[in-house]
C-alpha positions in Angstrom: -12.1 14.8 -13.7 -13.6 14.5 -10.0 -14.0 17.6 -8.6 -15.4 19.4 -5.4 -16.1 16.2 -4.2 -15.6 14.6 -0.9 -13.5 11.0 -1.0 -13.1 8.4 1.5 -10.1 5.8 1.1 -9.3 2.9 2.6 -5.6 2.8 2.2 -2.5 1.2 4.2 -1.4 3.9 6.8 -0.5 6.7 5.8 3.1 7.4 7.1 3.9 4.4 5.3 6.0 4.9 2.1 4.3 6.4 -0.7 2.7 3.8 -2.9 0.6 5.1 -6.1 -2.5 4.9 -3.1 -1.3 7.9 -2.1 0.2 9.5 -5.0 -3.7 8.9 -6.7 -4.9 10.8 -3.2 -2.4 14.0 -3.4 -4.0 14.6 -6.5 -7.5 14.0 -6.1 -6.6 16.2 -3.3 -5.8 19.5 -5.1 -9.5 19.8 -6.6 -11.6 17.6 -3.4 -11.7 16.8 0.0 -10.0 13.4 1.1 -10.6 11.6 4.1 -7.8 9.0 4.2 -8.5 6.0 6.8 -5.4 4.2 8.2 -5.3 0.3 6.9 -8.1 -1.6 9.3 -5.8 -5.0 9.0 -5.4 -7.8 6.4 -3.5 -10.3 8.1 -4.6 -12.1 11.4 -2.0 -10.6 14.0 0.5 -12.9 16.0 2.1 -12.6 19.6 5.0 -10.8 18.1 7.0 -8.1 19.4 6.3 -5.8 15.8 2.6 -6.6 16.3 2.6 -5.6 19.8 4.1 -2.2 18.6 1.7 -1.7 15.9 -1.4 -2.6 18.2 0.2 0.7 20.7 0.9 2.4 17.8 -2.9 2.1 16.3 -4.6 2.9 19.9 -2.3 5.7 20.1 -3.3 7.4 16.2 -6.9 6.6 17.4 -6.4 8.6 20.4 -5.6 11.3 18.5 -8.8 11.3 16.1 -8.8 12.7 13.1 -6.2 15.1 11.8 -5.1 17.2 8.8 -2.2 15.9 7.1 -1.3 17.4 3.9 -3.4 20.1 1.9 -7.3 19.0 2.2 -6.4 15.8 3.4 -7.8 14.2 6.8 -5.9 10.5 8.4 -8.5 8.9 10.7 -7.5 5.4 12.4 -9.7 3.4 13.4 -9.8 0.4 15.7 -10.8 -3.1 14.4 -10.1 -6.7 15.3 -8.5 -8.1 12.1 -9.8 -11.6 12.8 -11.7 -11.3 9.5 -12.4 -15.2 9.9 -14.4 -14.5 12.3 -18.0 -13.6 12.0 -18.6 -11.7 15.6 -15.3 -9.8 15.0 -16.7 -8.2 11.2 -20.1 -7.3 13.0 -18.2 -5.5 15.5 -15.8 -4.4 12.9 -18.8 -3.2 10.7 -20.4 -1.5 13.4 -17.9 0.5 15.2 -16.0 1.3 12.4 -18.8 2.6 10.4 -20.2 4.4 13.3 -16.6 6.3 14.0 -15.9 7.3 10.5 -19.9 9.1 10.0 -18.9 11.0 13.1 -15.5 12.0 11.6 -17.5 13.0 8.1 -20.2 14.9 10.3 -17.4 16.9 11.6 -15.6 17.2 8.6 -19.4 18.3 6.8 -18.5 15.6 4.1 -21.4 15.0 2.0 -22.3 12.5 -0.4 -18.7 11.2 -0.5 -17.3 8.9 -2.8 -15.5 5.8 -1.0 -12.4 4.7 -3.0 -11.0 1.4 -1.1 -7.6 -0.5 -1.6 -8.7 -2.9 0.7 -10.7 -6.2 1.1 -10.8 -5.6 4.3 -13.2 -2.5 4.5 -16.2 -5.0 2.7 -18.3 -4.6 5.8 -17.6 -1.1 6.2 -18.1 0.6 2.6 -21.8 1.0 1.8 -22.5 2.3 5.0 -21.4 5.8 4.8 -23.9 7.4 2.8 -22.0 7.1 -0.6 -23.2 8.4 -3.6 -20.1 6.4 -5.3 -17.8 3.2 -4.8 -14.7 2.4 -6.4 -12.8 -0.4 -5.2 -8.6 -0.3 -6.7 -7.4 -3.4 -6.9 -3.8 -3.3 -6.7 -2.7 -6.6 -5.3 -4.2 -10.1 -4.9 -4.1 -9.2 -1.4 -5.5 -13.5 0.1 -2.2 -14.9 -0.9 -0.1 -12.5 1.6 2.0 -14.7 4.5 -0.4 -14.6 7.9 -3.9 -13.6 6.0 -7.4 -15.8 6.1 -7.1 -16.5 2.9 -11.3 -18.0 2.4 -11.8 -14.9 4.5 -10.4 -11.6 2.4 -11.5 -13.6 -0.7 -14.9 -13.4 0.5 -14.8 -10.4 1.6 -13.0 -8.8 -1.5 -16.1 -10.6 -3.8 -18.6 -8.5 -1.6 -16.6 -5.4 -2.2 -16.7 -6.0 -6.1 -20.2 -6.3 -6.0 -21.2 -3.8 -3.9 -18.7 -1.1 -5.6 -19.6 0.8 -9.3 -16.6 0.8 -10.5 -13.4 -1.7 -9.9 -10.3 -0.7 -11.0 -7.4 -3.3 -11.4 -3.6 -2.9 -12.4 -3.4 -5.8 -14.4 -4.4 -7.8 -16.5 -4.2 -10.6 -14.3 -6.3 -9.2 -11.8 -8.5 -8.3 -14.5 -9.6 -11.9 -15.3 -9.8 -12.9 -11.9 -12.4 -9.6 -10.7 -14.3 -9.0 -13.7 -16.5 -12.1 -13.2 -17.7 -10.7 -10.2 -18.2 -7.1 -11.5 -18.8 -6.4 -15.0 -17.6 -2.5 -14.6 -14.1 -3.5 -14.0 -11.2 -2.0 -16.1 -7.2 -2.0 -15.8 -5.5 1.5 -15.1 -1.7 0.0 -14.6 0.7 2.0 -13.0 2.4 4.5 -13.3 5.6 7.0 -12.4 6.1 10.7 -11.3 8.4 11.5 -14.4 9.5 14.9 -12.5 10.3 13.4 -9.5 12.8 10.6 -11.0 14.1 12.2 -14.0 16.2 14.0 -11.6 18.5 10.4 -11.9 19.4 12.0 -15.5 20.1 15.4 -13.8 24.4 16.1 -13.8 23.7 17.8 -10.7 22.0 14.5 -8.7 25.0 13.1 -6.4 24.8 9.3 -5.8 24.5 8.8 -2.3 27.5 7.9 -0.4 26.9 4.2 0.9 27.1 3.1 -2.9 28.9 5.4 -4.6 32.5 3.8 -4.0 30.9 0.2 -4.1 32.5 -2.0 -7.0 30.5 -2.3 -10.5 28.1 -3.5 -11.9 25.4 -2.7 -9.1 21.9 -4.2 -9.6 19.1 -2.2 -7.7 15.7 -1.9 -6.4 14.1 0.0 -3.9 10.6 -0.3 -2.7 8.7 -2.0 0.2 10.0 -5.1 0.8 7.6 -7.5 1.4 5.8 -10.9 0.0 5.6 -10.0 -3.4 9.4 -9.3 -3.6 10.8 -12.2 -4.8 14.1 -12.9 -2.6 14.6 -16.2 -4.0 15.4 -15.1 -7.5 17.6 -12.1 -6.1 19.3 -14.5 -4.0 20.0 -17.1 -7.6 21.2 -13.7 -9.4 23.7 -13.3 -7.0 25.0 -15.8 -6.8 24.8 -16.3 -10.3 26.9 -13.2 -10.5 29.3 -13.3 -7.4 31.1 -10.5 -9.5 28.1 -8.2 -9.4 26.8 -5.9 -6.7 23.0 -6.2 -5.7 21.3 -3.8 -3.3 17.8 -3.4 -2.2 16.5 -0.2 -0.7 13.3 -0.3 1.3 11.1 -1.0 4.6 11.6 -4.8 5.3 8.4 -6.4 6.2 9.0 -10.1 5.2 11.8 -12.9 6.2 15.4 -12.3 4.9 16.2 -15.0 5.0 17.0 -15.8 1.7 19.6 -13.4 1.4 21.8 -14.2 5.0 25.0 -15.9 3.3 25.0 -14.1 0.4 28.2 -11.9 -0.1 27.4 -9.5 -2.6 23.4 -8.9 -1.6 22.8 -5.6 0.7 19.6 -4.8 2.3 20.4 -1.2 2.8 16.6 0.0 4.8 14.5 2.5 4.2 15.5 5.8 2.4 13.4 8.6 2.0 11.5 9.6 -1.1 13.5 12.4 -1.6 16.8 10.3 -1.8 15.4 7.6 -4.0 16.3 9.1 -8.0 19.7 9.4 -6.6 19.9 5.9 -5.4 18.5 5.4 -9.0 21.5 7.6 -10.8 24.0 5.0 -8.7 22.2 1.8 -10.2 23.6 0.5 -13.6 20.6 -1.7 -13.5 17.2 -2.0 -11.9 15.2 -4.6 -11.3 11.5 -5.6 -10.4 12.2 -9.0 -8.7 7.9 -9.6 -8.1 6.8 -13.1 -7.5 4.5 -14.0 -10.4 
């Protein structure tokens, strides 16, 4: 058990939904200190309206500095150019980004922290912190994502491994494609908050009213919706099924496409944590539709 420690982590942002990155951080964060920094980039960014936002959006947060967010947890975002392709662009990245988040840990008095990264990305940053320990969680094989450098985050993500003492991977796939490069690696899969979702079985859960009165059967998933969510096969299902019902809860983050035309397929948005084991009670099946 790590305790009265201090932990850096490299992480997606953190007002995102709540992936296991942050469910791992909550409870680090009962018995340490964590310093949680907002994603520096993957992907290289286009002249898009939603990148445009998100650039404003990441000045702004940096504005702001660094800021308590839940019980001994700090968010800090920092600014970086995520042209990880190019070799000026990392310098600056490693340099500026390094130098904001030891000020942040001098005001914080973090000592001897441990830096637990998500990310590729933060390759040039981590080792430069004054860590006593580095754990790189691999969660994703995060160079085939639509829009990254993919040469780039594979080289970057090989530094990581080697530089870190411990990898951690979530499957065994990952497992033989990092453990060349790192002989500590091992595979902690994920897992699920049994308190929080058993409340599905509980008589007094009420199914949400936008698919309570839908016809049956009704196929679900919720979860970010993104790359690794396999629209393709969701949209064959359907229409496999036209008789059958299949709703997807979550942030969209990748092209619908697949789905416009489809009668019975509903892309319902984002719904809260909160609401999510009764969206579950309401399915009569769930599904993991991940591209493998």
């Amino acid at each position: 058990m790590i305790e009265g420690r201090d932990i850096i982590c490299f992480s997606n942002d953190w007002d995102g939904d709540p992936l296991s990155k942050k469910h791992i951080m909550l409870r680090l964060a009962r018995r340490n200190r964590v310093l949680w920094v907002n994603s520096i980039g993957n992907r290289n960014p286009r002249a898009s309206v939603r990148d445009a936002r998100r650039i404003v959006k990441k000045l702004a947060l940096f504005a702001h500095g660094c800021r308590p967010s839940a019980e001994n947890i700090y968010v800090f975002s920092p600014i970086a150019i995520p042209f990880h392709g190019n070799r000026a662009a990392r310098r600056l990245n490693s340099k500026f980004v390094s130098w904001s988040l030891r000020l942040v840990c001098r005001r914080l008095g973090f000592r001897d922290p441990i830096t637990w990264s998500f990310l590729p990305s933060s390759a040039d940053v981590v080792g430069n912190l004054g860590e006593r320990f580095i754990i790189y969680h691999c969660v994703d094989e995060f160079s085939e994502f639509t829009g990254t450098d993919k040469a780039a985050i594979l080289q970057m993500e090989r530094r990581l491994i080697e530089k870190s003492n411990l990898v951690v991977v979530s499957s065994s796939r990952l497992y033989e494609t990092k453990r060349s490069y790192n002989p500590n690696t091992c595979v902690l899969t994920h897992g699920v908050d049994v308190e929080h979702f058993r409340k599905a079985c509980d008589p007094l859960t009420r199914v949400p009213e936008d698919i309570a009165d839908l016809p049956r059967p009704v196929v679900g998933f919720y979860g970010l919706i993104a790359d690794w969510v396999d629209l393709q096969l969701v949209r064959y299902l359907a229409l496999s099924r036209p008789g059958w019902l299949f709703v997807l809860i979550g942030k969209t983050e990748t092209d619908l496409g697949p789905l416009r035309g489809v009668p019975n397929a509903f892309v319902l948005g984002r719904r809260s944590y909160d609401q999510l084991p009764a969206y579950c009670k309401g399915f009569d099946i769930a599904i993991c539709p991940f591209v493998i």
